[in-house]
LUMDOZA-384080 format. One record per residue (C-alpha): residue in one letter; x, y, z. Coordinates in Angstrom, 3 decimals, decimal comma, always signed. Last residue first. Layout:
<nodes>
<a <X Y Z>>,
...
</nodes>
This chain:
<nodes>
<x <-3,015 -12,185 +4,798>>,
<x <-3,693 -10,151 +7,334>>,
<x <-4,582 -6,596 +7,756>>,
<x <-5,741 -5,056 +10,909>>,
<x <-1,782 -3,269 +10,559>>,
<x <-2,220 -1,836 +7,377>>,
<x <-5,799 -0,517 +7,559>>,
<x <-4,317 +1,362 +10,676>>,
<x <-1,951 +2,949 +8,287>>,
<x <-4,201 +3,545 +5,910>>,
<x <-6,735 +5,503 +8,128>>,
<x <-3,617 +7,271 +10,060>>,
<x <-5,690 +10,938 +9,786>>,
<x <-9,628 +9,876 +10,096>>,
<x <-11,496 +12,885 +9,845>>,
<x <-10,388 +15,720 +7,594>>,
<x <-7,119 +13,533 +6,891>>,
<x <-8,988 +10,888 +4,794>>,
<x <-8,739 +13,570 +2,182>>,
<x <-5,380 +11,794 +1,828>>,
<x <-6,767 +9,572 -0,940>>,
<x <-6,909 +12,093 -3,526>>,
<x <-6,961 +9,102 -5,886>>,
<x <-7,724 +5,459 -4,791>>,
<x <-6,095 +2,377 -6,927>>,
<x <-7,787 -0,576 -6,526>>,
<x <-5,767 -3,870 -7,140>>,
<x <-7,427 -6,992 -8,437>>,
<x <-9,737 -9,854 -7,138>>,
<x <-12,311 -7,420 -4,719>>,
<x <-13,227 -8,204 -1,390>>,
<x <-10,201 -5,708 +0,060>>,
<x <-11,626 -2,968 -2,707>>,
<x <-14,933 -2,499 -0,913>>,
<x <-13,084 -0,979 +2,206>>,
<x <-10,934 +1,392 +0,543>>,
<x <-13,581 +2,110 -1,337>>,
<x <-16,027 +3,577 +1,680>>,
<x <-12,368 +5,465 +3,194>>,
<x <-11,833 +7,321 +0,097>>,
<x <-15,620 +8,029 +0,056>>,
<x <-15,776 +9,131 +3,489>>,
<x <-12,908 +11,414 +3,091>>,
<x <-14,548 +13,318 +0,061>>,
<x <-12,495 +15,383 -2,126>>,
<x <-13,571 +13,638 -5,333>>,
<x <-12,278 +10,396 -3,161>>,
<x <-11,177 +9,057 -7,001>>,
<x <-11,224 +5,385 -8,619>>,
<x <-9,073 +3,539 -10,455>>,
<x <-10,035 -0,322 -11,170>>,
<x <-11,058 -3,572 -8,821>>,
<x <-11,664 -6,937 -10,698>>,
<x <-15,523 -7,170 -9,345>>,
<x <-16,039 -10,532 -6,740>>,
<x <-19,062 -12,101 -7,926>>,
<x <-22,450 -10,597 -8,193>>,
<x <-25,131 -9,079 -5,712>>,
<x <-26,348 -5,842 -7,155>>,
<x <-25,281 -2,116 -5,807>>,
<x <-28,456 -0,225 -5,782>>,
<x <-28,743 +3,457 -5,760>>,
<x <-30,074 +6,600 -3,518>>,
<x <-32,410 +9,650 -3,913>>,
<x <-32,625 +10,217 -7,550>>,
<x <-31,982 +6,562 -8,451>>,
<x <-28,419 +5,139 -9,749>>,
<x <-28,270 +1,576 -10,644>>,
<x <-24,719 -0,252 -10,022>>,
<x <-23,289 -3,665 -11,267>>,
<x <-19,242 -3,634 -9,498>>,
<x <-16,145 -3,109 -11,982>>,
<x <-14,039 -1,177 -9,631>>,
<x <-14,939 +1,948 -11,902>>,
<x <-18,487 +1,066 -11,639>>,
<x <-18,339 +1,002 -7,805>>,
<x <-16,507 +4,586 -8,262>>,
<x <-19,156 +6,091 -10,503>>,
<x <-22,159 +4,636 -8,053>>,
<x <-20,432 +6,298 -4,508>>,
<x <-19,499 +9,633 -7,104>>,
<x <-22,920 +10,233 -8,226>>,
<x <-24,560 +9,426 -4,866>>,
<x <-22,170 +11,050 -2,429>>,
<x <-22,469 +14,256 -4,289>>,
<x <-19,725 +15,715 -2,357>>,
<x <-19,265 +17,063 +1,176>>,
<x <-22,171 +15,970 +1,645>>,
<x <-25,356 +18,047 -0,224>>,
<x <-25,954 +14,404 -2,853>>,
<x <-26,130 +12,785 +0,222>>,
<x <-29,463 +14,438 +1,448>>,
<x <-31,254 +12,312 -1,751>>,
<x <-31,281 +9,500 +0,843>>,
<x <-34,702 +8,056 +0,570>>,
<x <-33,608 +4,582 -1,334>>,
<x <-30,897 +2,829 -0,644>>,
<x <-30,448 -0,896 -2,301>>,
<x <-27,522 -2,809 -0,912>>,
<x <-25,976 -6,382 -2,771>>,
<x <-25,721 -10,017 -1,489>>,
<x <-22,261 -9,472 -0,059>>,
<x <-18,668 -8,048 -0,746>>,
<x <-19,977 -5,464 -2,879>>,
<x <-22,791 -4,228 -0,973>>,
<x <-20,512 -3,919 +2,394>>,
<x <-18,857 -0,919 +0,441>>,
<x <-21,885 +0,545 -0,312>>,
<x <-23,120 +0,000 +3,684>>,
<x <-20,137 +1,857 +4,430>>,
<x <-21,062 +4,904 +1,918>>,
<x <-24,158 +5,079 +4,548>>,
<x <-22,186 +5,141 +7,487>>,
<x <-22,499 +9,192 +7,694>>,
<x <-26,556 +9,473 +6,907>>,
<x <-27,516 +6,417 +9,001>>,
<x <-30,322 +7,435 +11,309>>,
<x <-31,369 +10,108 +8,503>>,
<x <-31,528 +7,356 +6,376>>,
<x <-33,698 +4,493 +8,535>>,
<x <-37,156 +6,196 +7,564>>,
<x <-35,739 +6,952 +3,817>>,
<x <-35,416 +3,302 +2,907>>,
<x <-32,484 +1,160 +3,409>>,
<x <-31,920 -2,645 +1,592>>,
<x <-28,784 -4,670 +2,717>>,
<x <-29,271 -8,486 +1,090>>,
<x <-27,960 -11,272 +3,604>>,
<x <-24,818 -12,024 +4,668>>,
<x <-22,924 -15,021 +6,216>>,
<x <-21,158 -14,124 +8,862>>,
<x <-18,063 -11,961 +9,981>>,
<x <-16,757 -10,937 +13,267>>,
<x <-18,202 -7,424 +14,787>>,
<x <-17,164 -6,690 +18,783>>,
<x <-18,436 -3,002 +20,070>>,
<x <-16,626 -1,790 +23,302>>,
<x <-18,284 +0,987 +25,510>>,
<x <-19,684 +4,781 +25,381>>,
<x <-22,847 +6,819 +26,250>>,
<x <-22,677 +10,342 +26,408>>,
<x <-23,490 +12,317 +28,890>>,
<x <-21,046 +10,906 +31,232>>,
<x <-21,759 +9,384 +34,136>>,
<x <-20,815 +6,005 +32,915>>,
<x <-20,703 +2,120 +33,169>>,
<x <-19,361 +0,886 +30,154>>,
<x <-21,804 -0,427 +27,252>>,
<x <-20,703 -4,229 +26,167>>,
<x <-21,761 -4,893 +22,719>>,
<x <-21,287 -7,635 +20,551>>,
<x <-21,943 -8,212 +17,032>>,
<x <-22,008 -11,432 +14,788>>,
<x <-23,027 -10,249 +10,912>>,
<x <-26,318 -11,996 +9,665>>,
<x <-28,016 -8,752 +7,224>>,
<x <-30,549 -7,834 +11,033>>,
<x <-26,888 -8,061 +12,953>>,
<x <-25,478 -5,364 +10,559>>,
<x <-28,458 -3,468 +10,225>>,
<x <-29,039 -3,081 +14,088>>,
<x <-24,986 -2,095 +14,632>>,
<x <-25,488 +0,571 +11,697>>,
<x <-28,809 +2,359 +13,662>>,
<x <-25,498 +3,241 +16,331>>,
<x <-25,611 +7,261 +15,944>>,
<x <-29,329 +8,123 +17,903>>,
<x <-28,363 +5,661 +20,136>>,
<x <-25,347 +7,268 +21,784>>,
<x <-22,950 +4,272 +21,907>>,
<x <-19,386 +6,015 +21,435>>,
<x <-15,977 +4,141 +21,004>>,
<x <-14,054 +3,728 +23,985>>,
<x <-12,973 +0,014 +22,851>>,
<x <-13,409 -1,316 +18,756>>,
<x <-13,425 -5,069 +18,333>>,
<x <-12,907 -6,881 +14,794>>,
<x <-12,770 -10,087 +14,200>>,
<x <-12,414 -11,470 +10,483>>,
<x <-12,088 -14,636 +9,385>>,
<x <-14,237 -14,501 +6,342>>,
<x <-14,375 -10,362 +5,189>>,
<x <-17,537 -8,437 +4,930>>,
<x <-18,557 -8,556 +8,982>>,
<x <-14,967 -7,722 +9,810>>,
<x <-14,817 -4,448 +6,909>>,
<x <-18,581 -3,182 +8,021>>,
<x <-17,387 -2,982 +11,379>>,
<x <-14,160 -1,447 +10,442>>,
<x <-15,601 +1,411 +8,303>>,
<x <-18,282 +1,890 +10,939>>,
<x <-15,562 +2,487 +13,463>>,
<x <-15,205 +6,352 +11,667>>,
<x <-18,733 +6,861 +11,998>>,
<x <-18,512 +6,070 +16,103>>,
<x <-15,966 +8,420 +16,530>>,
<x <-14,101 +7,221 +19,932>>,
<x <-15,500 +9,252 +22,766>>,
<x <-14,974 +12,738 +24,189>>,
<x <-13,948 +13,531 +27,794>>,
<x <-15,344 +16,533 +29,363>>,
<x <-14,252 +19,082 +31,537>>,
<x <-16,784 +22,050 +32,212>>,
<x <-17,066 +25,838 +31,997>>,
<x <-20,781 +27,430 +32,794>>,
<x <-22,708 +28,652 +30,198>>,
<x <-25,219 +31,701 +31,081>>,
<x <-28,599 +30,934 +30,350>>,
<x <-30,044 +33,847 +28,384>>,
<x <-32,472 +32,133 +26,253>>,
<x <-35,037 +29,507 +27,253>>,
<x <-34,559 +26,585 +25,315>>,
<x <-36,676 +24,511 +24,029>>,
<x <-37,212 +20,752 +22,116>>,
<x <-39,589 +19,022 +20,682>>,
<x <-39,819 +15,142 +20,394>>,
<x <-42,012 +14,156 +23,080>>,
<x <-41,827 +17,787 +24,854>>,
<x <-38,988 +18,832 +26,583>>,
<x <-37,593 +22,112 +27,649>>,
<x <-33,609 +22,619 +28,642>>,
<x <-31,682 +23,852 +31,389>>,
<x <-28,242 +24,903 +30,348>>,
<x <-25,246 +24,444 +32,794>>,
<x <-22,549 +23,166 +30,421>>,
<x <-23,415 +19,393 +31,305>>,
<x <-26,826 +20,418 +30,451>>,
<x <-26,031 +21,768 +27,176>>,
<x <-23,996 +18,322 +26,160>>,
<x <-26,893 +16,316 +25,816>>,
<x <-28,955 +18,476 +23,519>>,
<x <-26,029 +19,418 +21,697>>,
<x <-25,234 +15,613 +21,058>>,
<x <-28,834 +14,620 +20,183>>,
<x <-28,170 +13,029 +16,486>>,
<x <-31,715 +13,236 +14,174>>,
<x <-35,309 +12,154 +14,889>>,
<x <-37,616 +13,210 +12,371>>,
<x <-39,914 +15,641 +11,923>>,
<x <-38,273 +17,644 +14,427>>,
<x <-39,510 +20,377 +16,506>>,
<x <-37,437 +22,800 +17,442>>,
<x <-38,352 +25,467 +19,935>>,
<x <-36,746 +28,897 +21,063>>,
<x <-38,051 +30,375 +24,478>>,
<x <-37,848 +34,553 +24,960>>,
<x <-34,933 +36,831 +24,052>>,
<x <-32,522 +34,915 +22,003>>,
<x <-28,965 +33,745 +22,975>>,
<x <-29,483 +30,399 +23,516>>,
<x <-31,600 +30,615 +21,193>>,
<x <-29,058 +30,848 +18,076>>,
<x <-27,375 +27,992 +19,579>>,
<x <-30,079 +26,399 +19,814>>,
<x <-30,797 +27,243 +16,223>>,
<x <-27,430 +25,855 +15,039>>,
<x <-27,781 +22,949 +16,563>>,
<x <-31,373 +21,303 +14,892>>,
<x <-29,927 +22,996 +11,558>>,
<x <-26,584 +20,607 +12,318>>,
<x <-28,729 +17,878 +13,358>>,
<x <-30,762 +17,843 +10,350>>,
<x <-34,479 +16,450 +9,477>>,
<x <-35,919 +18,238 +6,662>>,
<x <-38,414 +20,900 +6,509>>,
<x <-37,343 +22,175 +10,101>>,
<x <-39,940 +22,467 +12,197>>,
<x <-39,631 +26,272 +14,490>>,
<x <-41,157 +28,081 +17,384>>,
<x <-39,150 +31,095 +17,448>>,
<x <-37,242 +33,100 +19,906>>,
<x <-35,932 +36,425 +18,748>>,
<x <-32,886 +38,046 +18,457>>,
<x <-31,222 +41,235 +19,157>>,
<x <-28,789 +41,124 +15,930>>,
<x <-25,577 +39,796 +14,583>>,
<x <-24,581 +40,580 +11,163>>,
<x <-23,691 +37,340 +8,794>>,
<x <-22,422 +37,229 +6,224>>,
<x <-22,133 +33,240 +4,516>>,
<x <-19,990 +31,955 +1,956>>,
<x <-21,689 +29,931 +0,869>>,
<x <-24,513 +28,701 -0,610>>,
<x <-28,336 +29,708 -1,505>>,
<x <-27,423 +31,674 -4,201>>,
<x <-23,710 +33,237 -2,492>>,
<x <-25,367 +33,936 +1,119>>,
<x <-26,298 +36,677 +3,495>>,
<x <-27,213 +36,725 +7,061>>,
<x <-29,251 +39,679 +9,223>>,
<x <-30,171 +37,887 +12,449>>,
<x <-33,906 +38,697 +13,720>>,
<x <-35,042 +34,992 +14,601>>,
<x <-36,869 +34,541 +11,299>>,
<x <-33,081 +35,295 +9,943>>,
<x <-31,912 +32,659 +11,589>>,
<x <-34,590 +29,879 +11,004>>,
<x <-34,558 +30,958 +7,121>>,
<x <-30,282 +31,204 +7,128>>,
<x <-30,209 +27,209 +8,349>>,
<x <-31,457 +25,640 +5,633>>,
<x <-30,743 +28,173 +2,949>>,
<x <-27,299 +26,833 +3,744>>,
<x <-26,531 +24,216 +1,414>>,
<x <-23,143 +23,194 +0,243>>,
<x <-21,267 +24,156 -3,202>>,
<x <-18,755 +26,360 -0,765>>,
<x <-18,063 +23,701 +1,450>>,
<x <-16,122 +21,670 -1,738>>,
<x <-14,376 +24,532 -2,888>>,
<x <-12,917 +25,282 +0,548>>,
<x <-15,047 +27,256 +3,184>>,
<x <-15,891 +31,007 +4,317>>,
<x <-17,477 +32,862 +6,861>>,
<x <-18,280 +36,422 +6,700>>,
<x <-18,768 +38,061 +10,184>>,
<x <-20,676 +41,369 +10,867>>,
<x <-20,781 +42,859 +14,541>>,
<x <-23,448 +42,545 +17,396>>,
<x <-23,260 +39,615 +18,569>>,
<x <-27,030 +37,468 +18,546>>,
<x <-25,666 +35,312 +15,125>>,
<x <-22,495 +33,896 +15,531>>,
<x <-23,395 +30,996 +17,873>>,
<x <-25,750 +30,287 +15,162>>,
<x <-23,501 +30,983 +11,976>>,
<x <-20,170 +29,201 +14,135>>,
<x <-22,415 +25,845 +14,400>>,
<x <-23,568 +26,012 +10,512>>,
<x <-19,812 +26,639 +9,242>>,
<x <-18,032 +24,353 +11,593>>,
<x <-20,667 +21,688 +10,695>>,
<x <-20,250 +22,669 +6,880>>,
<x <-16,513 +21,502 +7,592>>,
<x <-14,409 +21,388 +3,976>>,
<x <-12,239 +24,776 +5,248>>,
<x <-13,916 +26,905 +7,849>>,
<x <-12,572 +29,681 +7,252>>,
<x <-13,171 +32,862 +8,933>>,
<x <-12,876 +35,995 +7,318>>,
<x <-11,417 +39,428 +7,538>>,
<x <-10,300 +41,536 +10,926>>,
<x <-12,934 +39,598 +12,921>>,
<x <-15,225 +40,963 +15,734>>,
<x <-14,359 +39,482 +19,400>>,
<x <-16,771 +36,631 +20,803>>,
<x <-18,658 +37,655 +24,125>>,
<x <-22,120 +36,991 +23,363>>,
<x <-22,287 +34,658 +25,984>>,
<x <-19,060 +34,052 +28,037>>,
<x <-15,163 +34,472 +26,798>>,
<x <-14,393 +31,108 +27,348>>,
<x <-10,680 +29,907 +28,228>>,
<x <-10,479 +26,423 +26,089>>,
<x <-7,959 +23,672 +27,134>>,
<x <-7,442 +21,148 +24,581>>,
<x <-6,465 +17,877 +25,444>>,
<x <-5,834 +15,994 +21,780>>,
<x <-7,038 +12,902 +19,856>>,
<x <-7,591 +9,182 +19,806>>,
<x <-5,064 +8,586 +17,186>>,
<x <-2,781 +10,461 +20,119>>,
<x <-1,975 +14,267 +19,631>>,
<x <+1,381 +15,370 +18,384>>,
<x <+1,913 +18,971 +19,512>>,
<x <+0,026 +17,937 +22,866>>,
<x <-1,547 +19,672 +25,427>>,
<x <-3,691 +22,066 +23,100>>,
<x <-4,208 +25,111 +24,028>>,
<x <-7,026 +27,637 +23,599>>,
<x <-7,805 +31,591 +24,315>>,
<x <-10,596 +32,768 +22,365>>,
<x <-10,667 +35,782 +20,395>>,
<x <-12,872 +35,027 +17,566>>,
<x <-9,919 +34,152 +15,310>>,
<x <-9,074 +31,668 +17,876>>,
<x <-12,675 +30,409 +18,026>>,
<x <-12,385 +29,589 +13,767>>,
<x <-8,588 +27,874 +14,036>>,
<x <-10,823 +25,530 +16,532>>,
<x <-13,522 +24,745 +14,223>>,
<x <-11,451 +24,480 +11,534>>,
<x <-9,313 +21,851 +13,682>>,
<x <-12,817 +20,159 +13,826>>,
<x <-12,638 +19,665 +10,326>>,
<x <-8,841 +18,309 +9,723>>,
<x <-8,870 +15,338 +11,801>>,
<x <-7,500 +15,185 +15,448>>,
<x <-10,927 +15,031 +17,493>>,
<x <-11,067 +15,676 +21,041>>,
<x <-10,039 +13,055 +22,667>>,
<x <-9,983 +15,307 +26,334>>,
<x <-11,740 +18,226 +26,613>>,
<x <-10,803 +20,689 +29,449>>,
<x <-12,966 +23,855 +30,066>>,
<x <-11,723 +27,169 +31,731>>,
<x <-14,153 +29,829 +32,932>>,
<x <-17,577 +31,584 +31,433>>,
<x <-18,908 +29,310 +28,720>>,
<x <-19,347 +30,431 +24,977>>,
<x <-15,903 +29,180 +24,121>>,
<x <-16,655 +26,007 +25,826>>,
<x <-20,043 +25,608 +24,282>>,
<x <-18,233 +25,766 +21,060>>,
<x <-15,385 +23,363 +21,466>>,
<x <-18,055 +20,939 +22,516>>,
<x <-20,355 +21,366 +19,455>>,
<x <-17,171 +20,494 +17,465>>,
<x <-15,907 +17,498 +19,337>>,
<x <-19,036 +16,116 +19,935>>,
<x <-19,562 +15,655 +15,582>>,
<x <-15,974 +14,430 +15,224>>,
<x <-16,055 +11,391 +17,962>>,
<x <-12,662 +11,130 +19,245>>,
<x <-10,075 +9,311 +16,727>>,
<x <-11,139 +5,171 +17,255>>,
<x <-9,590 +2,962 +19,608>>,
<x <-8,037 -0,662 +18,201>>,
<x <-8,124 -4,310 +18,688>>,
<x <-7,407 -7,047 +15,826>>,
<x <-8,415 -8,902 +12,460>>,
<x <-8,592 -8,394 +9,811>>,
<x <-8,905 -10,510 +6,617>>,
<x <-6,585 -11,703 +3,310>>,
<x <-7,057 -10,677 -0,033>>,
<x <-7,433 -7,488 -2,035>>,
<x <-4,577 -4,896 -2,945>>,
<x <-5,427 -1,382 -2,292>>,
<x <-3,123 +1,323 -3,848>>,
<x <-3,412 +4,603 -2,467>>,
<x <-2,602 +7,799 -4,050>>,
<x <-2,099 +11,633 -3,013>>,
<x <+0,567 +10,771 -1,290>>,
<x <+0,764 +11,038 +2,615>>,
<x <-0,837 +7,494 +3,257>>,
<x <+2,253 +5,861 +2,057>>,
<x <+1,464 +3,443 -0,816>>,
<x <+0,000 +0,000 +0,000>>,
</nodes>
């Protein structure tokens, strides 16, 4: 296999793995962590948080804001950093002498518009080629019904936005997001009156778990959710979990793979991120999991997945939103078993890339039988495809998604622009390395 820092990886199939390992902390925590704690008044700690390339946006974004962090380490563990964040309080970010960039992370970009958008002072926010083709309508409507001024490029970044006395609103988000769901409590936080969100679908319940923990009293009802605005934040130390999106690439390899045991320690169990665990024990796989005993608010323990025989993978729209980041492992899984339909899922074509277009181009480059649909795809049951060339288009889920289909395969795969894997998962291919056996 080439070294991970070229641009190319070569994937020769064969063999199984087989082995122990922790995860990088949980990507999605780290961010909405990192931004209570800049919001908070004193000094938070948060250990594991996340080494990949996105939530060091989210970090490069506070500093520009003002805020006062340190990390303990140069050369954080594969689990991640300490970093030590000095808040500045509610409302009590420092205007910006130009931009802030938040590189290929629309959650960086969504969080930072709501915590953004009650100071008084105008911010433009930026992102890399990639961010820049993503969707924000979504989250400018609930902001600006809430009084904030914010400005986009036709719908997409980058966004202006000019802080305002806000407003609480009573708000359903047309489609189900965790990153709108965040960014308007956020917002309310800060908002004079009680903000709602009511989903029509439930979606990843990190920033409702970690507010508490940060001193914030929130409103529940069934589904709904409110916060009462003006809560001050109070600093905290927290440890963060293994990434429970970046396991699902292991999982998904040990169930695909004969011989193969793979068990993954400290990695998180919240239950509105672990829908993949149900679908790989309802398609035959062998899982195991053993929950830890913890105060924390987020659940976390040691998942074991060894391979069986496989049935058929089919996901509809009710299971998507459940599965929106392990979906392109579920691809992968398609070609080393009895095939994966997804329908319901036209969200993926706003990831980071159309996940759909380039998910179905690079199974067809590897020689697999793929249908594309408007909202999803099918990847048919046949025998072992050759393998081919196939490109990450900039997305480290997809580099990561064929690296996994290509072990099943009977030739080589070549993946360009494989070092995307860097926004999340840095060391991917050299972990690959040593679960492999041959």
């Amino acid at each position: 296999m080439d070294d991970i820092k070229a641009t190319t990886t070569t994937i020769d199939p064969g063999g199984y793995i087989s082995g122990s390992l922790h995860v990088p902390g949980d990507k999605s925590i780290s961010h909405r962590y990192a931004i209570l704690a800049a919001l908070a008044e004193g000094e938070s700690e948060l250990q594991g948080y996340a080494p990949g390339a996105d939530c060091d946006s989210t970090l490069r974004c506070l500093r520009q804001l003002g805020i006062s962090l340190e990390s303990s380490t140069d050369s954080p563990t594969d689990q991640g950093a300490t970093i030590t964040i000095a808040g500045s309080g509610l409302k009590g970010f420092a205007s910006v002498n130009g931009s802030l960039d938040a590189g290929n992370s629309g959650t960086t970009m969504r969080l930072m518009a709501g915590a953004l958008a009650a100071h008084s002072f105008t911010t433009t926010v930026t992102g890399d080629q990639s961010l820049s083709r993503r969707p924000m309508q979504r989250i400018v409507a609930p902001l600006q019904a809430m009084g904030a001024q914010v400005e986009t490029h036709k719908g997409c970044p980058p966004l202006t936005i000019t802080g305002r006395s806000l407003e609480a609103i009573d708000y359903t988000p047309p489609m189900a997001s965790a990153q709108v769901k965040s960014a308007i409590l956020l917002a309310g936080l800060q908002a004079n009156g009680t903000t709602w969100i009511r989903e029509p679908v439930q979606t990843r319940d990190h920033t409702e778990r970690a507010l508490p923990i940060f001193g914030v009293n929130l409103v529940r009802e069934g589904q709904a959710v409110g916060i009462v605005g003006g809560q001050q934040l109070v600093a905290t130390s927290l440890a963060i979990p293994g990434d429970f999106s970046s396991a699902a690439f292991w999982f998904v390899a040990a169930a695909a793979l004969p011989g193969s045991v793979i068990q993954v320690s400290y990695v998180g169990l919240n239950p509105t991120r672990t829908r993949l665990l149900d679908v790989l024990q309802g398609i035959g796989a062998r899982v195991a999991i053993e929950p830890a005993e913890t105060t924390s608010p987020e659940p976390y323990g040691t998942v074991t997945v060894s391979h069986a025989e496989l049935y058929p993978i089919i996901v509809n729209g009710t299971d998507v939103p459940a599965l929106i980041d392990e979906l392109p492992a579920l691809a992968a899984l398609g070609l080393h078993g009895q095939g994966f339909r997804l329908n319901g899922a036209s969200e993926l074509r706003t990831k980071e890339s159309d996940r759909i277009e380039v998910l179905v181009s690079g199974l067809r480059h590897m020689g697999a039988e793929v249908d594309e649909f408007p909202d999803g795809f099918e990847v048919y049951a046949q025998d072992p495809p050759s393998g081919g060339i196939v490109d990450a288009a900039g997305d480290h889920r997809m580099a990561m998604a064929f690296a996994i289909a290509a072990l099943g395969l009977t030739g080589p795969t070549v993946i360009k622009n494989s070092d995307v894997v860097n926004v999340s998962y840095p060391g991917f291919f050299d972990t690959l390395n040593l679960l492999r056996h041959r």
